[in-house]
N, C-alpha and C positions, 0 to 999 in steps of 0.2 A: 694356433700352433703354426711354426712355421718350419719348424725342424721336420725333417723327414723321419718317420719310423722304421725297424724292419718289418714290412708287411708280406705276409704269410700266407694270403688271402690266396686262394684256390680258380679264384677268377671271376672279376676281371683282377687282374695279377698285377705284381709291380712290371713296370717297365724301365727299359735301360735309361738313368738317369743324363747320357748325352742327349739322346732321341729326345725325352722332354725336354731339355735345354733348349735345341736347337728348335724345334716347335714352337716353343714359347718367341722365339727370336723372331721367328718367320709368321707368327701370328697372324697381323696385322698387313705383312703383305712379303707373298716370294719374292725372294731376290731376281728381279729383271722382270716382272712381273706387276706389281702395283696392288695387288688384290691378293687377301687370303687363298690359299688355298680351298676352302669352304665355298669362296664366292667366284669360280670360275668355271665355264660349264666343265661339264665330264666329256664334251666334243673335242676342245681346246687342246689345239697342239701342244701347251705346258702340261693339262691333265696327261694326256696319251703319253710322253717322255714320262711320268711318272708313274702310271698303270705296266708300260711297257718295260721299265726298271726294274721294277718290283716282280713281276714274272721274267726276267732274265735271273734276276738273282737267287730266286728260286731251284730257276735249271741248275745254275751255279753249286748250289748248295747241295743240291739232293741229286745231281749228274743225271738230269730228266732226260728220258730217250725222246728224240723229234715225234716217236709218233703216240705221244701223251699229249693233252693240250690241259693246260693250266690256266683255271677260271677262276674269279672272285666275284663270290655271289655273295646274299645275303639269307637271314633265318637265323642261321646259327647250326650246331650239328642239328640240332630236332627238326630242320627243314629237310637235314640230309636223309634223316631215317624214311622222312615221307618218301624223297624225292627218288630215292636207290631202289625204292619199292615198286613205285610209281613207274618209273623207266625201264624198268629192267624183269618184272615180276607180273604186275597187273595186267591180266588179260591173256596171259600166255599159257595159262592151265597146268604152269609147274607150280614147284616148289621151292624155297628157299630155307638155307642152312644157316642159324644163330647159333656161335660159340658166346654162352651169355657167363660171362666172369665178374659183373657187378650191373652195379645200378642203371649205369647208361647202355649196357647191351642188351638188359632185360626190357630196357624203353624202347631202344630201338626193335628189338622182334617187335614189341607191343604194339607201333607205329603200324609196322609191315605190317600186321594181321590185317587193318584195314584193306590191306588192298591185295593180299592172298592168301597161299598156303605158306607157312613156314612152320620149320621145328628148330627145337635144340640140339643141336648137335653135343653139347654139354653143356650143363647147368650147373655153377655152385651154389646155390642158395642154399643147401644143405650145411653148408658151414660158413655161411653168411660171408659167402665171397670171399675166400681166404688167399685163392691159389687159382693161378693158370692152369687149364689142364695138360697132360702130356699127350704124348703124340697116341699110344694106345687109346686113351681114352674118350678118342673123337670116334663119333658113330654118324660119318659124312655119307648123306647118301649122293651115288654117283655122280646121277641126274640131276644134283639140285641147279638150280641159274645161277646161281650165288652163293660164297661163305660169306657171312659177316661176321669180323671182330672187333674189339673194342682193343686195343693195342695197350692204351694205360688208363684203368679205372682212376680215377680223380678222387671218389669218395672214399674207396678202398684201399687203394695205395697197392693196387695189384699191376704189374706190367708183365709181359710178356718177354723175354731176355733176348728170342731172336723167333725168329717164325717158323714154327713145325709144319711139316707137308699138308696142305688142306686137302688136298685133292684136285681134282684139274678143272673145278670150276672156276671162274673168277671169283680172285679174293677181295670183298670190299671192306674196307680198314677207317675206322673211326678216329684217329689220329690228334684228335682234338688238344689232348693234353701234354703228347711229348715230340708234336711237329717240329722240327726243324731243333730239336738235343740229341740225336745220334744221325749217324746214317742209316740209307734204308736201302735196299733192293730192289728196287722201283719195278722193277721186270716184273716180280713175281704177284703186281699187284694189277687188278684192273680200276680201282678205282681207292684213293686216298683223301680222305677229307678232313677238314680239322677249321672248328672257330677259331679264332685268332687270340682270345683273348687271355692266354698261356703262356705259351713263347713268343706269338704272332706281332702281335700288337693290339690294339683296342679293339672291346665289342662292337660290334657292328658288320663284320665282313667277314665270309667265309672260305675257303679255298680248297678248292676242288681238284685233284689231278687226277685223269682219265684220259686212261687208254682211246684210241679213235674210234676202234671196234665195237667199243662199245657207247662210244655217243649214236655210229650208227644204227647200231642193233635198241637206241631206247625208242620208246611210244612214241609213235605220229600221233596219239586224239591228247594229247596232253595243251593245258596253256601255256603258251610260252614262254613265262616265267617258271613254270615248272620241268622245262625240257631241257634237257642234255644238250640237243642235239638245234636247239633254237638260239641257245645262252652261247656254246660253242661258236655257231655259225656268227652270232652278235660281236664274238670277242669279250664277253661279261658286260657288254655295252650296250644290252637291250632296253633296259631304262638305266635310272640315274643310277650308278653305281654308288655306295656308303664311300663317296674320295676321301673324306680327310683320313678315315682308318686306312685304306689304301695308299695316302701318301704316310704314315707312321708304319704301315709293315715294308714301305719299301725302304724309308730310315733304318728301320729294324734291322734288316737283313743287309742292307751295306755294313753297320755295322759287325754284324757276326762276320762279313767277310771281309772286312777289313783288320778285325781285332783279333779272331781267332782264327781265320782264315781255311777252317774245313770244319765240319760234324762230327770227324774223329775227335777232334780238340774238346769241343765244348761238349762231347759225349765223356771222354777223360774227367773235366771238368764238374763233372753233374756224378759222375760214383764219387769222386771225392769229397763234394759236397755232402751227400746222401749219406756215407759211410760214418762222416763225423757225429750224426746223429743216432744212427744201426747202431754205431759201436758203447755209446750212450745206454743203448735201450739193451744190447744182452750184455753188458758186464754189470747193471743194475741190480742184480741179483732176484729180477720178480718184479722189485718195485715200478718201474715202467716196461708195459706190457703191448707189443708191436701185434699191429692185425692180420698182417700178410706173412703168410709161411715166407722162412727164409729165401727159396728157389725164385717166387714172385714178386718179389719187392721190389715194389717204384723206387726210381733216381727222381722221380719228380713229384712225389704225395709220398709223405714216411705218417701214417695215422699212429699214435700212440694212446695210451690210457693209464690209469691207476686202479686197484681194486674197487676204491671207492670213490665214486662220482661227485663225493661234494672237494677229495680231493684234487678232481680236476678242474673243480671251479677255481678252487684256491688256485692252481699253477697259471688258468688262464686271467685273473685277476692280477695275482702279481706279474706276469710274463707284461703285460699289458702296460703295469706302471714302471716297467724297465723298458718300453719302447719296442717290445715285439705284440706286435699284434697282428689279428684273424687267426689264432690262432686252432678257435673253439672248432672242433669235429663233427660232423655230419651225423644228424642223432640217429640213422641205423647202427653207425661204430659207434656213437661215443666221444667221448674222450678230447684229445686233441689231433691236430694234421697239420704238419708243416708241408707247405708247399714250395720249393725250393729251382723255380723254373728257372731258365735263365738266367735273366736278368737279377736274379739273388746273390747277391755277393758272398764270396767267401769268408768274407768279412759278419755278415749277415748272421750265417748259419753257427761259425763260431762263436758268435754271440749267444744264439739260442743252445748251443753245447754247454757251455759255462753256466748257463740259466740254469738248465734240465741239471748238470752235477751240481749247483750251489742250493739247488732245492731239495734235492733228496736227502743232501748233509743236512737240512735246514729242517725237516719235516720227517724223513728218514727212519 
């Protein structure tokens, strides 16, 4: 096959189709350079113009205050659950606060248990992750080190619409899934992190923004691949950093700020997208049936279903031989999940619209 699909896939995600153009181009060697980008150290003054790109355009994007510093690590978020725990929690005889709204927040507490106390400050699994909760129904306690949230469940299709008061601990924000499709209030956070492999760009590299206060305040007995405050002082250049995914999120992110040119945009962007498919699911009359109360519904994961599950083999079979594909759901929901990150064209989604109404006439 050589034609491209619409791919759906939840992650690792499609990516902007110039960024792979120009990759493909530069392959074999950067321009002015002679060498892939793969094959030159991570010391090299062309790597550094590139590391150092890619974190400008960041600040760019998300209006980062000077006293944040923005790292790319690796792991992926499961490193980050260790690692927020590890720095910030371990050894210090508190406690830390999880707001767990799906699957990857109930991991992350999970993680942290290793290495302290933490509680829930709210749990949905009573209704299998349906809903964010509201501001009444956080039960923060004062003294914790930390909130942790999950900002947009991936599996669930639960996001959070704007951030409810946590409390006056540091808020630390799992961002994985809907980094860099809206703006954020960077203030209100002490620590932001998000795998790339969503909006970002390829698996492999992770991105960290953290307040300074609190790279100081993490663990001294830590290794210094695991420290805050080692990785910081390194400039994420403590050993090899993952460069080639480093040089495609800094692709990435030129792009977004050359084509759409602010978060507001490509946040506009992403309900338009997201709504073509909402609107889909409740004028359906039943027949496709949405996971997330309407208040929490992801712009970037819409999970849907049918009554019956061999009905949604059928939808992901034929969806599949019409050129959309990943479509198949995470089997706590079920069903199907379009994932509609960025780099999804509107083009894309309207496809999968026309899908979802020609099957219901068709099956109906």
């Amino acid at each position: 096959m050589t034609e491209r699909v619409y791919n759906f896939s939840a992650g690792p995600a499609v990516l902007p189709l110039p960024v792979l153009e120009k990759a493909q181009a530069e392959l074999l060697a950067l321009p002015g350079v002679g060498s892939s980008v793969m094959e030159i150290s991570h010391r090299s003054k062309q790597f550094t113009a590139i590391i150092e790109k890619a974190e400008a355009n960041f600040r760019k994007l998300l209006a980062i205050p000077e006293n944040y510093q923005v790292l790319f690590l690796q792991g992926g978020a499961q490193m980050q659950f260790a690692m927020t725990a590890m720095n910030l929690l371990a050894g210090t005889g508190g406690s830390a606060d999880y707001v767990v709204t799906g699957t990857w927040g109930k991991k992350a507490m999970g993680t942290a248990k290793t290495q302290g106390t933490v509680r829930a400050a709210f749990d949905a699994s009573s209704t299998n992750f349906n809903r964010v909760p509201t501001a009444d129904e956080l039960e923060l306690d004062p003294a914790a080190k930390y909130v942790h949230i999950t900002s947009n469940e991936t599996i669930q299709g639960v996001q959070f619409p704007s951030e409810p008061y946590f409390g006056d601990a540091p808020l630390i924000c799992d961002c994985s899934s809907d980094l860099l499709s809206r703006p954020l209030p960077i203030d209100k956070y002490g620590i932001i992190y998000a795998c790339a492999q969503k909006n970002i760009g390829p698996a492999g590299v992770t991105v960290v923004i953290i307040r300074d206060e609190l790279v100081e305040a993490s663990n001294d007995g830590l290794a210094p691949m695991l420290s805050y405050k080692e990785m910081a002082a390194a400039k994420s250049l403590y050993n090899t950093p993952p460069t080639f995914a480093i040089y495609m999120v800094q692709m990435v992110t030129d792009l977004l700020i050359s084509e759409y040119g602010s978060l507001e945009a490509m946040e506009e962007l992403g309900k338009k997208k997201s709504a073509l498919l909402y609107d889909v699911i409740d004028a359906s009359g039943g027949f496709y049936i949405g996971h997330a109360e309407k208040t929490s519904r992801s712009i970037m994961n819409v999970p849907f279903r049918m009554e019956d599950p061999e009905m949604d083999a059928l939808f992901i079979k034929e969806a599949g031989e019409a050129g959309l594909t990943a479509l198949k759901g995470h089997r706590s929901v079920g069903g199907m999940r379009a994932s509609i990150y960025n780099a999804m064209s509107v083009e894309g989604v309207e496809a999968l619209k026309q899908f979802m109404v020609d099957f219901q006439a068709k099956h109906g």
